[in-house]
N, C-alpha and C positions, 0 to 999 in steps of 0.2 A: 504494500500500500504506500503511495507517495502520499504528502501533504503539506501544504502550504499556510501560513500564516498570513494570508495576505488579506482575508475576512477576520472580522475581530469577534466576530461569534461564529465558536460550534458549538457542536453537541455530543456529550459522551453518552452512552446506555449505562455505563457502569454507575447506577446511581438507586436509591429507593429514600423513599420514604423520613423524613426525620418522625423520631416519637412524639405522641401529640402532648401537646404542652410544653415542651422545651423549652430551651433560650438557647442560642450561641452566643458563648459567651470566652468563646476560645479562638485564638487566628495561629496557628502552624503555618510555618514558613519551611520548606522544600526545595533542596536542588533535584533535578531529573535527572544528574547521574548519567546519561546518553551521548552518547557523540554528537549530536546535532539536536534541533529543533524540532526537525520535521521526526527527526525517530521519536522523540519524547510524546510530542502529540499523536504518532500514526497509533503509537502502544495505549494512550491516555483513551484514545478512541478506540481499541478494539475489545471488542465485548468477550475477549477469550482472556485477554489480560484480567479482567476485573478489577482493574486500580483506576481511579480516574481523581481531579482537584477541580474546584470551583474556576480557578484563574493560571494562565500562563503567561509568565512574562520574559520573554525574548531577550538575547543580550543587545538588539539597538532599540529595547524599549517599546516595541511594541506589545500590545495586551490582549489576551486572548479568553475569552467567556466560555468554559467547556461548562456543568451543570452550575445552574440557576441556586442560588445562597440559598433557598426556600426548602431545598432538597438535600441531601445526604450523600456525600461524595465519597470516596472511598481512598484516601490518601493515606490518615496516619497505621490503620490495621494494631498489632497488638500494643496497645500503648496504655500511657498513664499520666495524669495530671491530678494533684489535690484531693485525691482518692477516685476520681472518675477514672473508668477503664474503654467505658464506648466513647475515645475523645472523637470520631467522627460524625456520633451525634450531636454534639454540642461545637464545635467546630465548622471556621472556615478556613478550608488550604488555598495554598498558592505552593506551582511549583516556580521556581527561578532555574532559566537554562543555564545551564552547568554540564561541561563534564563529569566533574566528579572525582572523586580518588582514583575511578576504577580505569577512567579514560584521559586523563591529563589535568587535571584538577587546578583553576586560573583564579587569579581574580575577577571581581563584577564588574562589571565595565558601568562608566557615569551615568550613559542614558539608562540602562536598567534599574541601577537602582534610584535613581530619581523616578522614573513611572512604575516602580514598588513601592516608593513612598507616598507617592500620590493614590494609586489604589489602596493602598495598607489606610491611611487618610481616610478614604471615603467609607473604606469597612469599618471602621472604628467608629467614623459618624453613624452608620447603620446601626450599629450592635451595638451591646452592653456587656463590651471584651474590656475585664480592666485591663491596665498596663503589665501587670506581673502574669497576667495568661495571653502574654504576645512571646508565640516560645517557635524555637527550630524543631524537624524532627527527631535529632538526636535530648532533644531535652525529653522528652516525652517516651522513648524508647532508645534510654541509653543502652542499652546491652544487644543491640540491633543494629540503630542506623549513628552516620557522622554527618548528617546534614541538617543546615548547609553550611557546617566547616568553619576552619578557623579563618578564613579567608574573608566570610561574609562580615561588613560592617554596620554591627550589629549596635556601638556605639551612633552612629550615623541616625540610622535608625529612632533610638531614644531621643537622642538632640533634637528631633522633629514630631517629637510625640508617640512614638509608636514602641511604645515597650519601656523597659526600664533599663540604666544602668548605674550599677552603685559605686560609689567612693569606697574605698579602704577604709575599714572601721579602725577608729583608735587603739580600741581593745579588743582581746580576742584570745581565746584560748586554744593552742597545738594539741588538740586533745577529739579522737574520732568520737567519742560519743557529741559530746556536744554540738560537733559538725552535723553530724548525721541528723539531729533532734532539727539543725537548721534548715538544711538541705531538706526534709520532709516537709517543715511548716512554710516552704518557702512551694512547695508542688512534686516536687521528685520522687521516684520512686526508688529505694536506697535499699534494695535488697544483694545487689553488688554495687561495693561504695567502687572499687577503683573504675569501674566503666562510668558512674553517677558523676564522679569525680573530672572523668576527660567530657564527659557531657558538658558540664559548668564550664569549665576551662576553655572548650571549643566556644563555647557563647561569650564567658566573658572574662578570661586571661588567656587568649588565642597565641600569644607570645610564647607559651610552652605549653603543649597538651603531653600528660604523660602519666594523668591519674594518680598521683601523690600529693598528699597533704601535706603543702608545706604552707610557713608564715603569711605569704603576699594570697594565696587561696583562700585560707583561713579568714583573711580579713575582709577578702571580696565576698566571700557567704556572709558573714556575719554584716555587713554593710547589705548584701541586698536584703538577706531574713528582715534589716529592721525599715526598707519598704515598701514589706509584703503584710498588708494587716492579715488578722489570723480570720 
C-alpha cells in the first residue's frame, strides 16, 4: 500500500468505541518508529495492524486526522498512568514521525515541533488533560516502549504550556524507597524501578539515560512529585 500525506484527513478502522461517561483526560505523545511517513500511516491505516492514533504529525509539519478524538484509538496498548490501565480510553495520541532507535533515530526538526505545539494547544483547549498527564509512551509503559526518546524536546514543550517541567529540588533524599513513593504519586508505574527510572530520565534528564538513581535524578523526581497534586 502507498500513501501520501498530502490530504490532512484520513481515516483509520483501527478504532471503537470510548466507555460511556469518560473524560480524556490524558495526551500521549508517540514517535512511529518507521523509516518514513508514508510506512507509518500505510500501517496506522491497515486494519491487520490494529494500532492506529488520533493525529500524525510529519517532520515538515504537516498534520494528519487518522480517528476522530470522540473515538478510541489504539496507540498506547498495555500501559499505565495514576492507577489507570485502559490509558487509550481516557487518552488522546499523536504519533511524531521519527525513525526511531530501531531505524536511525534524529532529532525533530523546527516545523514539526512547532505544528505539535500548536495541535498539542488546541487539544488541551478541548480537554481537561492537566499538565502532569501530558506524558510520552515510554512514560506510561516503561518496561516496553522509549518513545519519543531522549531527543524529543520535551522542555520546549512545557515553556509553551503543554506538560510540565521541574527544577531541581533543594532537598532530597539518595534513598529508593522514597523515590519510588515519588515516582508512583507522580503517575508511574514502578514495578521495575530501573526501566521507570530510564522512562523519567528519557522525559526529563535526557542528558544520561541509564536507569540509576543518582543525586541530579533524585532531585528532578522530587521537584516534579511537588507539581503533581495528589
Amino acid at each position: 500500500m502507498s500513501a501520501d500525506m498530502s490530504g490532512r484527513e484520513w481515516r483509520s478502522p483501527n478504532v471503537d468505541a470510548r466507555p460511556e461517561g469518560g473524560v480524556i483526560d490524558i495526551l500521549v505523545l508517540h514517535y512511529t518508529g518507521m523509516e518514513s511517513a508514508e510506512a507509518a500511516l500505510a500501517r496506522l491505516c491497515d486494519p491487520e495492524a490494529k494500532v492506529s492514533t488520533h493525529w500524525l504529525v510529519d517532520e515538515d509539519g504537516r498534520v494528519c486526522s487518522l480517528v476522530p478524538e470522540a473515538l478510541r484509538a489504539w496507540h498506547a496498548g498495555v500501559s499505565f498512568w495514576r492507577g489507570a490501565t485502559d490509558i487509550n480510553a481516557r487518552s488522546i495520541g499523536i504519533e511524531v514521525v521519527n525513525p526511531g532507535h530501531e531505524f536511525g533515530y534524529r532529532p525533530f526538526p523546527e516545523k514539526q515541533m512547532a505544528a505539535l505545539i500548536d495541535l498539542a494547544c488546541d487539544i488541551l483547549a478541548r480537554h481537561p488533560i492537566p499538565p502532569r498527564n501530558v506524558v510520552g509512551h515510554s512514560d506510561v509503559a516503561p518496561r516496553r516502549k522509549m518513545d519519543p526518546g531522549e531527543l524529543f524536546d520535551w522542555r520546549r514543550l512545557a515553556a509553551a504550556g503543554v506538560g510540565l517541567w521541574p527544577a531541581e529540588a533543594d532537598e532530597c533524599v539518595l534513598d529508593e524507597g522514597p523515590v519510588v513513593s515519588m515516582l508512583a504519586s507522580i503517575g508511574y508505574e514502578t514495578v521495575d524501578l530501573f526501566a521507570t527510572l530510564k522512562a523519567f530520565q528519557r522525559h526529563f534528564r535526557p542528558e544520561r539515560v541509564n536507569g540509576r538513581l543518582d543525586w541530579q535524578t533524585a532531585r528532578l523526581v522530587r521537584g516534579l512529585a511537588d507539581l503533581c497534586p495528589p
